[in-house]
C-alpha positions as CSV (number, residue, x, y, z in Angstrom):
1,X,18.1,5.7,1.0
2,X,19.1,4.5,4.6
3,X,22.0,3.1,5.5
4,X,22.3,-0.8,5.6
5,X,23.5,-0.8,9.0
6,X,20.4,1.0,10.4
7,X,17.8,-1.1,7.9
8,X,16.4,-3.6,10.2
9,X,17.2,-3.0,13.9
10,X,13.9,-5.6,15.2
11,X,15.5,-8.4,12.6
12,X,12.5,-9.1,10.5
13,X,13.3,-12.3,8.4
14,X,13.8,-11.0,4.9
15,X,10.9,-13.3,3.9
16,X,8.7,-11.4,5.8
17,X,8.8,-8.8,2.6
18,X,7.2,-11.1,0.5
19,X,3.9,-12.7,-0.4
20,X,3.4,-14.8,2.9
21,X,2.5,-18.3,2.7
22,X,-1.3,-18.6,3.7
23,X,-2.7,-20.3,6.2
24,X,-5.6,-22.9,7.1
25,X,-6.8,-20.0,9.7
26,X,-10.3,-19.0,10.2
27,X,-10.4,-15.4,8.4
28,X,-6.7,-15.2,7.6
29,X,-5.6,-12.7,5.1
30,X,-3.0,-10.6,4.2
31,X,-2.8,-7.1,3.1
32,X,-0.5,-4.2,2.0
33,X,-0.9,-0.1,2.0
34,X,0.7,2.1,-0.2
35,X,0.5,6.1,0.1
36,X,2.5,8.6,-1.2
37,X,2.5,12.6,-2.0
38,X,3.9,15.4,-3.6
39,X,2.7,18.8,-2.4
40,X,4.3,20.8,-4.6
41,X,2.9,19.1,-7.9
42,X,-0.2,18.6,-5.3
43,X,-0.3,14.4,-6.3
44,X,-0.3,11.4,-4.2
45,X,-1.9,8.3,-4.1
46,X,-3.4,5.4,-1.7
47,X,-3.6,1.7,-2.6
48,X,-4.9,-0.5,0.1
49,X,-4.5,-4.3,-1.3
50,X,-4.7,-8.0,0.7
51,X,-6.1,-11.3,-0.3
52,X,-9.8,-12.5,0.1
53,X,-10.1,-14.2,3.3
54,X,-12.7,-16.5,1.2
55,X,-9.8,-17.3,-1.4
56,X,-6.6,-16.4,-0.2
57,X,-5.1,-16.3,-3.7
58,X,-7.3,-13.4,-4.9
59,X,-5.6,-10.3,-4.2
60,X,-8.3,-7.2,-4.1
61,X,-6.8,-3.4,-4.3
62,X,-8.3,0.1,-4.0
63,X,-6.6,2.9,-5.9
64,X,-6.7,6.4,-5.6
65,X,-4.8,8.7,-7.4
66,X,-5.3,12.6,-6.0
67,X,-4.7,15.3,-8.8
68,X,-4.6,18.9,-8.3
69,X,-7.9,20.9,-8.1
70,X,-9.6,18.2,-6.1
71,X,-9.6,15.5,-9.0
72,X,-9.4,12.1,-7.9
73,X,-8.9,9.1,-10.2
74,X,-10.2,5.6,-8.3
75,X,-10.7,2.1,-9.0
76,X,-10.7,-1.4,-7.1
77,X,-9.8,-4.4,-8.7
78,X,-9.8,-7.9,-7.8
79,X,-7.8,-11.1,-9.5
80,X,-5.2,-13.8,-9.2
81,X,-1.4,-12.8,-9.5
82,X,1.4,-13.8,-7.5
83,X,5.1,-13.9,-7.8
84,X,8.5,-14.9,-4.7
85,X,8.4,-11.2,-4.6
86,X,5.3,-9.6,-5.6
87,X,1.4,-9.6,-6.4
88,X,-0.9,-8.2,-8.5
89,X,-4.6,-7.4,-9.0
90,X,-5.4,-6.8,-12.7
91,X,-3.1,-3.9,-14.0
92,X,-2.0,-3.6,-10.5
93,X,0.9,-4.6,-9.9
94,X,3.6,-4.6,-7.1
95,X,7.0,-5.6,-6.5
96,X,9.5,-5.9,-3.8
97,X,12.8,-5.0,-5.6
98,X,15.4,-4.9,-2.6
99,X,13.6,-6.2,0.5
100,X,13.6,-3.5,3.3
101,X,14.7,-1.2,0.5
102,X,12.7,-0.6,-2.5
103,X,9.2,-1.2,-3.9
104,X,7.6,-0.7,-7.5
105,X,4.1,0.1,-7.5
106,X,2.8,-0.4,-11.9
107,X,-0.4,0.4,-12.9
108,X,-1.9,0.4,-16.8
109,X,-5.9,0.4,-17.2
110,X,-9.2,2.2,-16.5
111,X,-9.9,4.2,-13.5
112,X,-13.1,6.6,-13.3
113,X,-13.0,10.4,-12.3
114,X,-14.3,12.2,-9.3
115,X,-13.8,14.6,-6.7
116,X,-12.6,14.6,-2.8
117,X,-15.6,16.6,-2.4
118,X,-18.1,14.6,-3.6
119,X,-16.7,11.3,-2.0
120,X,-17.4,12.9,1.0
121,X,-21.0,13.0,0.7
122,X,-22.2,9.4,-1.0
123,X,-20.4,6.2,-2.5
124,X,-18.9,6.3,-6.0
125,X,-21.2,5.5,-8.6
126,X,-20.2,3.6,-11.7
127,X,-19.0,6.1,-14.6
128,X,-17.0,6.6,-17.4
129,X,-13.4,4.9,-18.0
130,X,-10.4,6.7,-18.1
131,X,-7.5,5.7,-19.3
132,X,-4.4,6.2,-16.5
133,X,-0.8,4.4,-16.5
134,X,0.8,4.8,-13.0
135,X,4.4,4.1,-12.0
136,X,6.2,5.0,-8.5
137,X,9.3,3.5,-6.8
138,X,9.3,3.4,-2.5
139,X,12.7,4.1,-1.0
140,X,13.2,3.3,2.3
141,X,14.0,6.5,4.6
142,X,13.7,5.2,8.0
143,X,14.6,1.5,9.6
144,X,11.8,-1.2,9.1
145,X,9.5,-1.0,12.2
146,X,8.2,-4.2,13.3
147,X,5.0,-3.9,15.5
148,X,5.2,-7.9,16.9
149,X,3.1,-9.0,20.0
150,X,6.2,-11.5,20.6
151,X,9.0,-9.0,20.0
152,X,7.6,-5.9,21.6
153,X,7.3,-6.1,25.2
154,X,3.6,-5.4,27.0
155,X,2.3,-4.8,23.7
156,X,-1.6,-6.7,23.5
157,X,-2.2,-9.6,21.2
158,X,-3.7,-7.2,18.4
159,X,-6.8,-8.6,17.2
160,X,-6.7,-7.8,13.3
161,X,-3.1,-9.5,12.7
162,X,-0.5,-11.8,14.0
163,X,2.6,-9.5,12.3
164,X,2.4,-5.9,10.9
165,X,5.5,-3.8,9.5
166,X,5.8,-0.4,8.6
167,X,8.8,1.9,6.8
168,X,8.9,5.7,5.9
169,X,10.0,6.1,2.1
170,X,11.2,8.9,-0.3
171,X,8.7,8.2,-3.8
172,X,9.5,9.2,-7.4
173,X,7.0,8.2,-10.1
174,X,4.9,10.2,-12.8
175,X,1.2,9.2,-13.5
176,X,-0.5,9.9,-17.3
177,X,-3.7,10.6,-17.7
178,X,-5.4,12.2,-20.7
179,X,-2.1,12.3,-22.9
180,X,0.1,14.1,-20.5
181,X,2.5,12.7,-18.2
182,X,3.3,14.2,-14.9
183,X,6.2,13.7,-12.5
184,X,6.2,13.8,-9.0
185,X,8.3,13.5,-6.3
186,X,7.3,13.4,-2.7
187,X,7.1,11.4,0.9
188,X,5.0,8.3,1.9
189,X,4.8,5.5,3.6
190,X,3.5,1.5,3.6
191,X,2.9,-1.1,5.4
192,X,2.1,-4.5,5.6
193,X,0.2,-6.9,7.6
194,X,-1.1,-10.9,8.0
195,X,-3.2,-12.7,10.1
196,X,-7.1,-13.6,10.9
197,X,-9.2,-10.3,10.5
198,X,-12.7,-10.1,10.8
199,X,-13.6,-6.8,8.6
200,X,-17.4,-7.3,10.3
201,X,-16.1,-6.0,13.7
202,X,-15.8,-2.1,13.6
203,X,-12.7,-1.2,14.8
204,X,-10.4,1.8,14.4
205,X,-6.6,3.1,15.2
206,X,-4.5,5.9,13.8
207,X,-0.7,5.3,13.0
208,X,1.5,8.3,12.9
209,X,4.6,8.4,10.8
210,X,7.2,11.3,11.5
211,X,10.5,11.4,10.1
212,X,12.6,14.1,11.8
213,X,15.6,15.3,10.6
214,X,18.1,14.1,12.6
């Protein structure tokens, strides 16, 4: 884990780490993104999660766990959870143990099985339930990066949020699935995000994350 004195060098309110207060905005939301992998054991996941601009206390989540041979275990599920430090969706559920620090991503239900492949060509079609329990820890290993219109100078007003953070981390968890339980141990990263977003506008960016080893 980083060192405390290198944590938060753009001095993001602690707050800022948890569930934000919502506001009487025109398409306000708030979301989260989770995504971590192991290449050795060849797993990883992706959760992408926020709150419905149409009611702000329904959190919505997509999760995708990626097994070895091109197996992919997916669900999205929508609901009303909130904690000071956390949210959840269902059996989704995540917390922010040590803000800046360390994040627990819990999940105990039914996801259905497919393939990378076949994602590619078509949309997933409704199937058989699968029993999958899901647990990971996110250790920061970089500072907390803070892209802020008001804090970063000659950066535009982006037009999808008002704040957006993201952190590098080290991730430990295992995931069972059909009776077996499988460790992994890997890199990832999150990130986190509020402010009015219209999804109905196409848009696109690519964020790259690099951790070197100095």
């Amino acid at each position: 884990m980083i060192a405390d004195n290198l944590l938060n060098p753009f001095d993001v309110p602690v707050e800022m780490e948890f569930p934000h207060k919502p506001h009487a905005e025109e398409n306000w939301t708030e979301y989260h993104y989770f995504f971590a992998y192991d290449k050795d054991a060849d797993i990883g996941l992706s959760l992408h999660i926020g709150r419905l601009a149409e009611d702000t206390s329904i959190w919505r989540g997509i999760l995708y766990v990626f097994m070895p041979d091109d197996k992919v275990l997916v669900r999205k599920y929508a609901g009303r959870g909130e904690t000071a430090r956390g949210f959840c969706a269902g059996p989704l559920q995540l917390t922010c143990i040590e803000p800046f620090k360390l994040w627990s991503l819990d999940f105990d239900g039914a996801m259905q099985v497919t393939t990378g492949k076949s994602m590619c060509y078509g949309p997933l079609q409704d199937g058989v339930d699968e029993v999958v329990k899901v647990h990971c820890l996110f250790e920061a290993a970089t500072p907390f990066f803070s892209l802020d219109p008001n804090k970063l100078e000659g950066l535009p007003n982006m037009g999808w949020a008002h704040d957006h953070f993201e952190q590098i981390h080290t991730v430990t968890g295992e995931v069972t699935y059909q009776g077996t339980t499988t460790s992994f141990k890997g890199m990832g990263n999150r990130d986190h995000s509020s402010g009015p977003r219209d999804s109905g506008k196409v848009f696109g960016g690519i964020f790259f994350n690099v951790l070197f080893p100095s």
